[in-house]
LOLOMI-984614 format. One record per residue (C-alpha): x, y, z; residue in three letters. Coordinates in steps of 0.5 Angstrom, whole numbers. Layout:
<atoms>
     x     y     z residu
     X     Y     Z    ALA
...
</atoms>
This chain:
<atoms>
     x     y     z residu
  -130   234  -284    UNK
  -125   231  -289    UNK
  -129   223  -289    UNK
  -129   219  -295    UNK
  -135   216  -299    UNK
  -137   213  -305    UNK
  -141   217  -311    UNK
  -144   225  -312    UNK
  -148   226  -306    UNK
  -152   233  -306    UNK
  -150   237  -300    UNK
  -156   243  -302    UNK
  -158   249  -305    UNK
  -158   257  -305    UNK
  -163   262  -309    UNK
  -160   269  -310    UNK
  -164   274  -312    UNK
  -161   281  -316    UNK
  -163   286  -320    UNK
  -168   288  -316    UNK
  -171   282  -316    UNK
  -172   280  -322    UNK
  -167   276  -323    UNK
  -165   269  -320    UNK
  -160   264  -320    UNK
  -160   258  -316    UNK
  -155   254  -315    UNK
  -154   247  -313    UNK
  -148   243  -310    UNK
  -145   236  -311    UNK
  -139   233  -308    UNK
  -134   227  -310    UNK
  -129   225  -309    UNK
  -124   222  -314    UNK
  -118   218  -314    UNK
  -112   223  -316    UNK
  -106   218  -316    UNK
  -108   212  -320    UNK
  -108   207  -313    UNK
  -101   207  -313    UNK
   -99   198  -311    UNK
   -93   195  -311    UNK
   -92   188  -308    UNK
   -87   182  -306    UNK
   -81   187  -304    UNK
   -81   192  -311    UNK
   -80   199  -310    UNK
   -86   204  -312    UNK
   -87   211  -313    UNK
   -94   215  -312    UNK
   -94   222  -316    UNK
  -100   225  -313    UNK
  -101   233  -316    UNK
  -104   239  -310    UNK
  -108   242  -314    UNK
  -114   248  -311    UNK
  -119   253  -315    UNK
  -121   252  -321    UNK
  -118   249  -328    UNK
  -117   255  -333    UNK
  -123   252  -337    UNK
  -127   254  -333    UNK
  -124   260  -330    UNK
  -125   263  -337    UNK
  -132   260  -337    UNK
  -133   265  -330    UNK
  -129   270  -333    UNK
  -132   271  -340    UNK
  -140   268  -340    UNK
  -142   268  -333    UNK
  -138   275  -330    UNK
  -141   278  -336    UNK
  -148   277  -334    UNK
  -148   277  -327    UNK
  -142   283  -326    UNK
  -137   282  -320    UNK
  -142   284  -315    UNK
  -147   278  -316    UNK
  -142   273  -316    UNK
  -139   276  -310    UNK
  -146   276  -307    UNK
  -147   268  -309    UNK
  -140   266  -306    UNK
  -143   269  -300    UNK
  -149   266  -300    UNK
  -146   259  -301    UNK
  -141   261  -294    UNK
  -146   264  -290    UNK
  -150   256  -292    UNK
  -145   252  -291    UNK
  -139   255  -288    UNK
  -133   255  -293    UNK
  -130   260  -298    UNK
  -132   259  -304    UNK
  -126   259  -309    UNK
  -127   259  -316    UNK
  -120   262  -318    UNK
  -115   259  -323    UNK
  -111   253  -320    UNK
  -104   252  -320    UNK
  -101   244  -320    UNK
   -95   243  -317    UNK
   -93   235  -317    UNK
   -89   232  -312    UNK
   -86   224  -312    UNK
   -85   219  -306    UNK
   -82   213  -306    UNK
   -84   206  -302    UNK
   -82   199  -302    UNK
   -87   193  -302    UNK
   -86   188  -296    UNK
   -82   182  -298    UNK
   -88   177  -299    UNK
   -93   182  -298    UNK
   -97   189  -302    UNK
   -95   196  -301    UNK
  -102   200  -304    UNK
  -104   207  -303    UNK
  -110   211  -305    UNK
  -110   218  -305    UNK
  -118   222  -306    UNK
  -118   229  -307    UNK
  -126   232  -305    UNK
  -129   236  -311    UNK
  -134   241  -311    UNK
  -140   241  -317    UNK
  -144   248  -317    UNK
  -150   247  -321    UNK
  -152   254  -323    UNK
  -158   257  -327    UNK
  -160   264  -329    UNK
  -167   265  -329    UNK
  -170   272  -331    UNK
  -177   275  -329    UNK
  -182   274  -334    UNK
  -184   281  -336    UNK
  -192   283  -339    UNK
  -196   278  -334    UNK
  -199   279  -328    UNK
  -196   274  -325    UNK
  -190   275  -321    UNK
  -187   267  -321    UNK
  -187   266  -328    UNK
  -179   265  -329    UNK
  -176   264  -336    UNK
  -170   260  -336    UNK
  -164   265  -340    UNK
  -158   260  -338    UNK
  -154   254  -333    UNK
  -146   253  -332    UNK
  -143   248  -328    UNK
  -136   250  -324    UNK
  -132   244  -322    UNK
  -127   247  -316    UNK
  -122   243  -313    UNK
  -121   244  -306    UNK
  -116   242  -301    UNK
  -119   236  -297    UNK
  -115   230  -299    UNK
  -118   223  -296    UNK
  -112   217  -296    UNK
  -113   210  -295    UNK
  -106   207  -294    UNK
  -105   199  -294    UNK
   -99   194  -292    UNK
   -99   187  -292    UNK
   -94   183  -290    UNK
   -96   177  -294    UNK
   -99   177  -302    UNK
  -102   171  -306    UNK
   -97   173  -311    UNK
   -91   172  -307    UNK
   -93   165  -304    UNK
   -88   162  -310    UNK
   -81   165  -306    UNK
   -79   160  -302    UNK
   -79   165  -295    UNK
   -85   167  -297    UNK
   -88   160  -296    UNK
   -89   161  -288    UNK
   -93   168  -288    UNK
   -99   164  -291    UNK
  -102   162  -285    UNK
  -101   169  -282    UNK
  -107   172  -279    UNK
  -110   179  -281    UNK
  -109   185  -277    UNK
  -115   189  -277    UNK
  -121   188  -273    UNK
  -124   194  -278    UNK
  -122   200  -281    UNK
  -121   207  -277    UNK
  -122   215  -280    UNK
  -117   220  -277    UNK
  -121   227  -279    UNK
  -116   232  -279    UNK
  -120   238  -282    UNK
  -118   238  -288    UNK
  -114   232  -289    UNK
  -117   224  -288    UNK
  -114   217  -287    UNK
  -117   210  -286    UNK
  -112   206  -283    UNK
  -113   198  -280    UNK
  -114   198  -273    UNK
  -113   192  -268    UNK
  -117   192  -262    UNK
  -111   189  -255    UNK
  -112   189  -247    UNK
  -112   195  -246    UNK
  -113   200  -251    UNK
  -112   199  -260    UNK
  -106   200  -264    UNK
  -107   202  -272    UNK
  -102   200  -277    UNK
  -100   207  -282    UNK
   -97   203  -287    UNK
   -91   201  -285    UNK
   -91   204  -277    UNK
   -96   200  -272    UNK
   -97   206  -267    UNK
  -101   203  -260    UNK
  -105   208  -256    UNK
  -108   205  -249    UNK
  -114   208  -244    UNK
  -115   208  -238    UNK
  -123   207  -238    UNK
  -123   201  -244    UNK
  -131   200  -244    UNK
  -131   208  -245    UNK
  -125   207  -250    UNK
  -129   203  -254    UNK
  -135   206  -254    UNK
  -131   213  -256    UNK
  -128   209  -262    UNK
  -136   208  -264    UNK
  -137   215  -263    UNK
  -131   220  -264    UNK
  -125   221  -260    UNK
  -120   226  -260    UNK
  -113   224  -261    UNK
  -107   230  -262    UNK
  -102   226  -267    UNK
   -95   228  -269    UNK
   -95   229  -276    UNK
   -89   224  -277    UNK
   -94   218  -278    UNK
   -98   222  -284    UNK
   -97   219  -290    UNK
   -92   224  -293    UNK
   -96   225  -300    UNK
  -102   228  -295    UNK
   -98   231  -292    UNK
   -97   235  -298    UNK
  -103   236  -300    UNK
  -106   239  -295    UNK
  -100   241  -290    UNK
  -102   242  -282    UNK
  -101   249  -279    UNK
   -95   245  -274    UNK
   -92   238  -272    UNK
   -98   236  -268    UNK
  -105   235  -270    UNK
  -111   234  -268    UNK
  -115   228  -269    UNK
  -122   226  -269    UNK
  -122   218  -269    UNK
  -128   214  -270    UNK
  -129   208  -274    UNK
  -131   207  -281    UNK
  -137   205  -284    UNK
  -138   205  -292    UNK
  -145   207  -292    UNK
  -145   202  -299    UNK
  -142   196  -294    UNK
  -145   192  -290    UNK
  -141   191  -283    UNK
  -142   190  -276    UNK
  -142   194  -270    UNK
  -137   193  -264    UNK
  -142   188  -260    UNK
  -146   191  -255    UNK
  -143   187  -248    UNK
  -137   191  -249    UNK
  -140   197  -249    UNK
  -145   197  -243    UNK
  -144   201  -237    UNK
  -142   206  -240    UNK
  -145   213  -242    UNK
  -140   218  -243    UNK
  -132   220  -246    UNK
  -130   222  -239    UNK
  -125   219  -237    UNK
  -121   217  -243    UNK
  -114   218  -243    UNK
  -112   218  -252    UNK
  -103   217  -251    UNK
   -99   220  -256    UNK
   -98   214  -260    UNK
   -93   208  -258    UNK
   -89   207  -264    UNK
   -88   199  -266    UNK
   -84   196  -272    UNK
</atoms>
């Protein structure tokens, strides 16, 4: 999964013992993520730019790090045996190898009265590690000392992107054209993830008679049920939406390029667990038990 949240959370450990077991390390793994664009925002009409930098493995710092101090240590047997440890665990590759960037511009224009912003996140892997050994001369058998600790950061290919367009700004109400979009009401009735795997983005989405539309910055696209109670409860749940590539924001696209023109989706909506924010009230749910009978269509296109 590829879903956004805030600050460095803690998704586990592995111990790995070597040397015929008198040598261990234990290695702890944090993720975060970091905003690798500088929140690209433009407004009232001006043209912008969003640099984002693909990027996957191991900065040449640390690729040393592992190569000179942590290779020379363990061997290239223990290190491949930790990596396997950790996908055995959590079910990823570990790549600790050295990283090549390659950076890619797109342009955008902001709504006349309005605000063009795009936020792009890379997830980070921090891998804790520390070498103990077992204490020699002691009847003891748990009495370990401490030899060394390292961390290693990886980039990973999981961006996250949280594009916004509104169509009206307070800083544009001066123009004269833009005076009447101030009384416009918001879009959004809240806010929904598309998981693709690899690739995330959270979009605004608007609840209608028979299904919901979501705007993806300058494109709103409408998507309609058949059962609308069971459509709904699916938003609170996760449904799965197959979603041409043509409505990704381009800079995710390259980042994390799908494998063909369509992906899959699962879409649900988002909750910040640091927000406090209400859940679809319960009377639109009701009678409703399961996702069968759901029909998720590829998307009507609107400007």
């Amino acid at each position: 999964m590829a879903v956004y949240f805030s600050g460095r959370k803690k998704i586990g450990e592995v111990s790995v013992t070597l040397d015929s077991g008198r040598m261990r390390i234990d290695c702890a793994i944090y993720e975060k993520w970091i905003d690798i664009d500088s929140s690209t925002t433009a407004r009232c009409g001006s043209p912008g730019i969003c640099q984002v930098a693909r990027t996957e493995g191991v900065s040449e710092k640390t690729s040393q790090t592992v190569e000179q101090s942590i290779s020379a240590s363990l061997g290239l047997d223990d290190i491949l045996k930790l990596k396997a440890t950790i996908k055995e665990v959590f079910g990823y590759e570990v790549n600790w190898s050295h990283s090549i960037t390659t950076t890619k511009t797109f342009n955008f224009e902001a709504p006349m009265c309005g605000r063009y912003s795009l936020v792009i996140y890379q997830l980070l892997r921090e891998y804790e590690l520390t070498c103990s050994r077992q204490r020699f001369w002691t009847l003891r058998h748990d009495v370990w000392d401490k030899k060394w600790s390292r961390t290693i950061v990886e980039y990973t290919n999981t961006h996250d992107a949280l594009p916004d367009v509104e169509e009206f700004d307070e800083i544009c109400k001066s123009r004269p054209d833009c005076r009447d979009k101030a009384t416009m009401p918001p879009f959004h009735d809240g806010i929904l993830c598309f998981d693709m795997g690899k690739a995330s983005f959270r979009v605004p989405y608007r609840l209608t008679s028979d299904g919901f539309d979501v705007q993806i910055l300058k494109r709103v696209i409408s998507f309609t049920f058949t059962d609308y109670p069971a459509g709904i409860r699916g938003l609170e749940q996760g449904l799965t939406i197959s979603l041409p590539i043509q409505v990704m924001p381009e800079p995710l696209v390259f980042l994390s390029p799908p494998q063909n023109q369509e992906v899959e989706a699962k879409v649900f909506r988002y909750m910040d667990p640091d927000e406090d924010q209400a859940r679809i009230p319960m009377d639109v749910l009701t009678g409703v038990t399961t996702l069968k009978g759901i029909l998720t269509l590829a998307g009507q296109e609107t400007r």
